[in-house]
N, C-alpha and C positions, 0 to 999 in steps of 0.2 A: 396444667393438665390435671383433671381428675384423677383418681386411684383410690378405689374402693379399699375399705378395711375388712379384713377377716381374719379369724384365727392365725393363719399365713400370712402375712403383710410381704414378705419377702416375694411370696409367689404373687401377688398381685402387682408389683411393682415391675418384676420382670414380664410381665403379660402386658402390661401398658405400654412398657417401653419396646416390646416387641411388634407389640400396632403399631406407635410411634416409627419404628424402622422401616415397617411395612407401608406406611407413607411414605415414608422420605427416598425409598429406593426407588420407586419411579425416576424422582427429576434428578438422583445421579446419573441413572441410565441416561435418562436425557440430556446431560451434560455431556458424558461421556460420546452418545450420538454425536454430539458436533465436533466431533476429530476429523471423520468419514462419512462420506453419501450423502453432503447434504448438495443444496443449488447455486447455483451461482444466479444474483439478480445485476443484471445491467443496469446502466444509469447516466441519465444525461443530465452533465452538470453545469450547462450554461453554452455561451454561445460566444464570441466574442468578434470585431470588424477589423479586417488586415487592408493595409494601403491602397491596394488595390480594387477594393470595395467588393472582394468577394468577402465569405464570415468561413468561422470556425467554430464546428460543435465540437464541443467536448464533453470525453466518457469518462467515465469508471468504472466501477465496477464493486460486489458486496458477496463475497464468497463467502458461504453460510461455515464453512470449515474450518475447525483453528490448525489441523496438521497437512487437509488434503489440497495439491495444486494442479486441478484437472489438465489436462491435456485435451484441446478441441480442436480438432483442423477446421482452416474454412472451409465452410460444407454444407450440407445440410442442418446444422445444428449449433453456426457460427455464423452467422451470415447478413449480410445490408440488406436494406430493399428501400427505394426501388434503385434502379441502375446496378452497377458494380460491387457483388456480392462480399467482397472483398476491400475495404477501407485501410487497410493496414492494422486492423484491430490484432490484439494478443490473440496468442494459442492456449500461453500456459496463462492460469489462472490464481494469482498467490492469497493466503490463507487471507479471511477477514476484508475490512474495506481500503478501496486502493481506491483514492479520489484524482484527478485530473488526468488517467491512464495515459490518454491518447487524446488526438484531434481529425476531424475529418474534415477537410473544406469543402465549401460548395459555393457556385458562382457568384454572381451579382443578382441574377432574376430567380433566386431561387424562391421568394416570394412566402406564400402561408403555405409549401408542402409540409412534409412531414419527411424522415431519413428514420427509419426502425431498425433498430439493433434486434437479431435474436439470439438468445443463446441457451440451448438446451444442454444440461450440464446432469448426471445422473437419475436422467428419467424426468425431469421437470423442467419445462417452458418456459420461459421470461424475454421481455421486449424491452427497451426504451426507444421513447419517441422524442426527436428533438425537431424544434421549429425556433424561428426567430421571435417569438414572441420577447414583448417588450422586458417582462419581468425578467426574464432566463439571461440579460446581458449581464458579463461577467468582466469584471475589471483587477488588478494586480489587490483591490484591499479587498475585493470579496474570494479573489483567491487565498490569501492570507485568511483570511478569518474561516473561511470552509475547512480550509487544511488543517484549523487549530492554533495556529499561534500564538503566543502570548502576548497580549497588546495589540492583536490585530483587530482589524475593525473598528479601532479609535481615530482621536485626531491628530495624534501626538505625529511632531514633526520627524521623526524616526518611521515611524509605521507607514506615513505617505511617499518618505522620500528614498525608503529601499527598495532596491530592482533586483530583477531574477540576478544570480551566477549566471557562467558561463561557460561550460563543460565544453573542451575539443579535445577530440579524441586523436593522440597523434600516429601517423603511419597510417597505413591503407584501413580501409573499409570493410575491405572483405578478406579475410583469412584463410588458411587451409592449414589442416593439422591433423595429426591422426588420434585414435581413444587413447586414454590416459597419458598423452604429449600435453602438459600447459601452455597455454598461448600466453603472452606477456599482452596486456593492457596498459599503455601510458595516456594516462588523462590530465591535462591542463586545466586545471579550475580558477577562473576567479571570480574575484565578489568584492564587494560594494564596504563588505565589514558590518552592514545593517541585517536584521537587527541583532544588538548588542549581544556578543555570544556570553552562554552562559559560564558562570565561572566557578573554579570544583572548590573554590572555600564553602559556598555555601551548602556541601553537601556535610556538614559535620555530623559527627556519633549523636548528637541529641535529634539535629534537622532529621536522620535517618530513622533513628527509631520513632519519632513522632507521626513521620507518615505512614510505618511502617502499622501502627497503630491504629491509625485512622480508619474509621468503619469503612466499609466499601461505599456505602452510601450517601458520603461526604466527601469522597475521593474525585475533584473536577480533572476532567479528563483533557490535557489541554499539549501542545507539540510544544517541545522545549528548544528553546532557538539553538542556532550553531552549527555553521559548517561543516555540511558531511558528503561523501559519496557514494553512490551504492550498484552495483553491476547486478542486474538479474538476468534470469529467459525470460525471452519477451514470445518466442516463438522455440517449438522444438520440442520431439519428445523427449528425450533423455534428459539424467538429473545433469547437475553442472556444478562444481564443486569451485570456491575461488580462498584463494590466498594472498594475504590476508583476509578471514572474516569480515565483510563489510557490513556499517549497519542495515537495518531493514528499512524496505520503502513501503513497508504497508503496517497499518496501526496495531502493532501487536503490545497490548496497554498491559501486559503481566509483568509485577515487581523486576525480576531478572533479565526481561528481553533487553537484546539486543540494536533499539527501536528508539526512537525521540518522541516515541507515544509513553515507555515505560518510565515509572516514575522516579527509577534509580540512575538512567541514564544521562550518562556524561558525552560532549557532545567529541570526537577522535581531534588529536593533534593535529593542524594544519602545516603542510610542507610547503617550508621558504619559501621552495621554489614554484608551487599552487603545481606540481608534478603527484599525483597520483599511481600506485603503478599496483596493479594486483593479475594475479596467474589465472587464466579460469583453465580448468580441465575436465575431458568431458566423459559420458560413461556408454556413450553407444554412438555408433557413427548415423551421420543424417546431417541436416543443414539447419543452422540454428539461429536466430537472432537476440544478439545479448545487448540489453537495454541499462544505459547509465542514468542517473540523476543525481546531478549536484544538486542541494537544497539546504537555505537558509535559513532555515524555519517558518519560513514566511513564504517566498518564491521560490523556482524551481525553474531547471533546462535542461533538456534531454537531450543525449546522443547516442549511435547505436553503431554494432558491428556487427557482421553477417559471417558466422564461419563453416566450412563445409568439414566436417568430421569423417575420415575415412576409418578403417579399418584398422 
């Protein structure tokens, strides 16, 4: 930076660094902007062929927000087209990018149409367009590598030879409960053990501060292996509060989250007995749908429960 000399040296230096602030305050504001109000863009992530020779497209999604988690009903401003406006796509929408959301299936002759997602989310428009085109096919290693894993995308016989978990959600399906009553959640997880969880020696005081060090712009942003579970809203307006803390299913890459995108994260203890069991409670009565994912680091299975929230 320049800084002119005069009689006053003092006073020139704080008038430069006063410009200087008066740049730099813009792109906090604009930082700051992405807590709230920003769009949520849809996203079609591949496509994949089920036994019976119908396919499956599969979404996500890229929520422009690091705190805000829209609430959209199907509607006008959630919605398929053509046919059945309504896929089973989410309502709520959690912060940042959430890759393999959902799936939609469509028959056998579904042929070169086209299936458009819309989602208008704080005043801005967004589509995606899925067809079966050749390139968009989606297989367990391009899932692993989309998702982040570490080692995925290679040839190593570990990265080929692991399969999704398997999350069953025990007791009924559908729940009823009243605000602030927690519903107990018991989930059966198992897994393959692939790929190789990570293990917390190698988080030592020097490993820690070395990354802790590391310019942002050297920082590879990559999902750290190891079984975990995670209960969201998939659907519903009210917040939903669960017990224990589960980690996140969407890539929240800040030092401290609680996320296998963050660079401090250790992957939770796995129970003997693959029994998970966490509280969800809710904050306004209505009908909700809460969405589990076991996930390996690599693969992923979803299960879901539907609870009606009175009074």
């Amino acid at each position: 930076m320049y800084v002119a000399s005069d009689r006053n040296g003092a006073t020139s230096i704080l008038v430069a660094l006063f410009g200087a602030f008066l740049l730099v305050t813009p792109a906090l504001l604009s930082a700051q902007d992405y807590q709230h109000g920003r769009h949520v863009e849809p996203a079609f992530e591949g496509w994949r062929p089920n036994p019976d020779g119908s396919f499956n497209f599969m979404f996500g999604y890229m929520n422009e927000n690091w705190e805000e988690a829209p609430f959209v009903p199907v509607g006008e401003e959630n919605f398929f087209s053509p046919g059945d406006p309504d896929r089973g796509q989410p309502t709520r929408f959690m912060p940042r990018r959430n890759r393999f959301t959902f799936e939609v299936t469509v028959p056998s002759d579904w042929g070169d149409r086209e299936l458009v997602w819309t989602l208008n989310v704080n005043g801005v428009e967004r589509k995606a367009y899925a067809t079966l085109r050749q390139d968009y096919l989606v297989d367990n290693m391009v899932i692993a590598s989309e998702t982040g894993s570490l080692g995925a995308g290679t040839s190593s016989p570990e990265s080929r030879a692991n399969v999704p978990p398997v999350a069953t959600l025990q007791g009924d399906s559908v729940r009823v409960t009243r605000v602030g009553e927690p519903v107990k959640l018991l989930t059966h997880v198992w897994d393959d053990g692939l790929p190789e969880r990570r293990r917390e020696s190698t988080n030592t005081t020097e490993e820690l501060e070395r990354r802790m060090m590391r310019p942002p712009s050297r920082v590879t942003v990559g999902k750290i292996n190891g079984l975990y579970l995670s209960w969201n809203v998939y659907r519903g307006a009210g917040d939903v509060s669960f017990d224990p803390p589960l980690p996140k299913v969407w890539e929240d890459t800040r030092t401290a989250a609680n996320s296998p995108w963050g660079p401090l994260w250790l992957p939770p203890e796995v129970p003997e007995d693959g029994l998970y069991e966490v509280n969800a409670t809710f904050s306004e009565p209505g009908s909700y749908v809460l969405w589990g994912r076991a996930d390996d680091g690599g693969l992923y299975h979803d299960t879901y429960v539907t609870v009606h929230v009175e009074e």
